[in-house]
C-alpha positions as CSV (number, residue, x, y, z in Angstrom):
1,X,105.9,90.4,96.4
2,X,108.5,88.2,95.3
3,X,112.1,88.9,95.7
4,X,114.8,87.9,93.6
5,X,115.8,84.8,95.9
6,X,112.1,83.6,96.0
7,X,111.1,84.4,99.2
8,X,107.4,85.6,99.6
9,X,105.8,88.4,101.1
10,X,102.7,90.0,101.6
11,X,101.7,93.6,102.6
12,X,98.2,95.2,104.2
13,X,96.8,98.1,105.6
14,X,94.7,99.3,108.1
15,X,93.3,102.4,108.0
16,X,93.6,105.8,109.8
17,X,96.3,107.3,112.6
18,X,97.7,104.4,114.5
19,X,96.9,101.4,111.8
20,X,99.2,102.4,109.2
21,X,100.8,99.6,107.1
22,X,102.0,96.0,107.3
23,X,104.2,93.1,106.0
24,X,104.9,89.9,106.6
25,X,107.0,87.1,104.8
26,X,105.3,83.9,103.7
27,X,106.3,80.6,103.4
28,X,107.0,79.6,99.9
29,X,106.1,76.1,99.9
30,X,102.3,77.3,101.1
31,X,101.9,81.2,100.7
32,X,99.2,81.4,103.0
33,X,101.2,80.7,105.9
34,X,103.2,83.3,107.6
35,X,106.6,83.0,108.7
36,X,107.0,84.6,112.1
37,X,105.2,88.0,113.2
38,X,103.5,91.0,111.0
39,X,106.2,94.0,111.2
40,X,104.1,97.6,111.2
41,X,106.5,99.3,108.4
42,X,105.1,103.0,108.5
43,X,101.9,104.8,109.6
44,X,100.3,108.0,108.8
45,X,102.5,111.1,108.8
46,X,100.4,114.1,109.3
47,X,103.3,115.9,109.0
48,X,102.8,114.6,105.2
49,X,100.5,117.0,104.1
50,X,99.4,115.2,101.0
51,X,98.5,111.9,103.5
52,X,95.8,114.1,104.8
53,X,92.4,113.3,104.1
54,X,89.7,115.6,102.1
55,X,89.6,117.3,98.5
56,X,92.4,119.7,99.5
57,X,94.2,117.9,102.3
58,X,93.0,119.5,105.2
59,X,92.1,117.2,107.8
60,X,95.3,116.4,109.2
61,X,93.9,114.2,112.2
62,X,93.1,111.9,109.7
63,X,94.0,109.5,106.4
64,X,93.5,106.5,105.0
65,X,96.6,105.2,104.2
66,X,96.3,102.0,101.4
67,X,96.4,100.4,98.3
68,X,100.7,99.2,99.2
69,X,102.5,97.7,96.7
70,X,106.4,96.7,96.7
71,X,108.7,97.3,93.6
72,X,112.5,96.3,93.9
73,X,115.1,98.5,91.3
74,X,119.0,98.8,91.8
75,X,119.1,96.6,94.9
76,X,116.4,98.9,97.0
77,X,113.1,98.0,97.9
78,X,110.1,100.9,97.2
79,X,106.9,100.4,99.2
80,X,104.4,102.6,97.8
81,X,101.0,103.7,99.3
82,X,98.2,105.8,98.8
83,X,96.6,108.4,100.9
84,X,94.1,111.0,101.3
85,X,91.1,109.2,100.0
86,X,89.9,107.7,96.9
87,X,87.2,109.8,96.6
88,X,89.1,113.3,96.6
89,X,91.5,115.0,93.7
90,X,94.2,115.1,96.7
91,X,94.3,111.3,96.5
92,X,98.4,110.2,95.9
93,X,101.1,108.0,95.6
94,X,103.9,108.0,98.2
95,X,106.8,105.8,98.4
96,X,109.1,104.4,101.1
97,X,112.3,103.4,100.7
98,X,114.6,100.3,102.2
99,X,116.8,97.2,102.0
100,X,115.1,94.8,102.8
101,X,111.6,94.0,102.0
102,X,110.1,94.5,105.4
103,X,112.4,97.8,106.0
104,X,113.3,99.3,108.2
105,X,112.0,102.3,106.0
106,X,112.6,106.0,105.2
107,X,109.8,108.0,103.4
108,X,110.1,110.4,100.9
109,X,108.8,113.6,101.9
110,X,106.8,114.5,98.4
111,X,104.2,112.0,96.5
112,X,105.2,110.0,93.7
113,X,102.5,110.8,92.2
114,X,99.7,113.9,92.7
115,X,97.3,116.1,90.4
116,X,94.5,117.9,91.9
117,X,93.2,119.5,88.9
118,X,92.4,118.5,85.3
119,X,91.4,115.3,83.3
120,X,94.0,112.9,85.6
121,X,93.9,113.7,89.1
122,X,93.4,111.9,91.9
123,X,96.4,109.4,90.9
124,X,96.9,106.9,93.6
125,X,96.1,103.5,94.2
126,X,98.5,101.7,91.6
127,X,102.3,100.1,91.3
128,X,105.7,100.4,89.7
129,X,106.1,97.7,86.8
130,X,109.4,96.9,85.0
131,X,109.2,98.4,81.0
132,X,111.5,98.2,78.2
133,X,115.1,99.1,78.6
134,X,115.3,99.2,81.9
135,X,112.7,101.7,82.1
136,X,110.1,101.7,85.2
137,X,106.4,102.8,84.6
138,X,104.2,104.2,87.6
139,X,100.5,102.7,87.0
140,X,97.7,104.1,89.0
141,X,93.9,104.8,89.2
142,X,92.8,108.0,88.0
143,X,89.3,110.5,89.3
144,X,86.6,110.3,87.0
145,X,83.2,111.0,88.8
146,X,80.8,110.6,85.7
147,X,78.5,108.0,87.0
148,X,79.5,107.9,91.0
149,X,81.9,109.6,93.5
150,X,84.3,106.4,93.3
151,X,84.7,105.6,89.5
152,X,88.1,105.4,88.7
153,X,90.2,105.0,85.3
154,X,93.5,103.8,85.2
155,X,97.1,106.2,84.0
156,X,100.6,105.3,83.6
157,X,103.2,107.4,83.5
158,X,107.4,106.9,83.1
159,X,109.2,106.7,86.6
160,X,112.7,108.7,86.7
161,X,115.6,108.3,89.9
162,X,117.2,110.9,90.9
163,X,121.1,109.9,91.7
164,X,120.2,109.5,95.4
165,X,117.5,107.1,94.2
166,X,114.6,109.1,94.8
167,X,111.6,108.7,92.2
């Protein structure tokens, strides 16, 4: 990620209860060295049902929490994740929410993006990119299981804020 005064930064994951996900700012004169110590942002939230791993959610002792991506709109920073597993119709997009690119950050309780049934489920693994207008679109993988449990597609769909700033 690239903020608006150039500075560099670069998020990871880990995955499962305890891992969680990672950021660290880079040097901007040679992006492959880091500046200072890698900050844990967030980490799996049971409590987030749709974090949980299987087809419907229900292994709440574990998730594999992944595929980050950072996305800054109206002066906040949005770190969004997937969780649940690329494999199942649960997989989704979550988002946290900050000021700075490596937080502190608040989570919003519901997915950004979830479909368990039908053509497009299993939306996850994707990013916010800046549109026309002013307008945000959410793009993401999408389940397709013809040829192997894995095969994805990719989706896009129109972001809308709430006037708290939620998507």
């Amino acid at each position: 990620f690239t903020d608006d005064d150039g500075r560099l930064y670069a998020y990871w994951h880990f995955g499962g209860e305890g891992d969680g996900i990672f950021g660290i700012e880079l040097n901007a004169a040679n992006p492959v060295q880091g500046i200072g110590k890698p900050v844990k942002l967030f980490d799996f939230v049971p409590e987030n049902t749709f974090e949980c791993s299987g087809e419907f959610n229900e292994h709440s002792d574990y998730a594999w929490v992944e595929g980050e991506s950072m996305f800054k709109h109206n002066g906040e920073y949005y770190l969004q994740y997937s969780a649940g597993g690329t494999q199942y119709r649960s997989y989704a997009i979550g988002v946290y929410r900050g000021k700075s690119p490596l937080g502190p950050f608040i989570g919003q309780k519901t997915p950004v993006a979830k479909n368990i049934s039908g053509r497009v489920c299993g939306t996850g693994h994707g990013c916010w990119a800046p549109g026309p207008d002013g307008s945000v679109w959410q793009f993401y993988t999408v389940l397709n299981r013809r040829i192997h449990i894995f095969e994805r597609r990719i989706g896009m769909d129109k972001v809308d804020f709430d006037t708290e700033g939620n998507a």
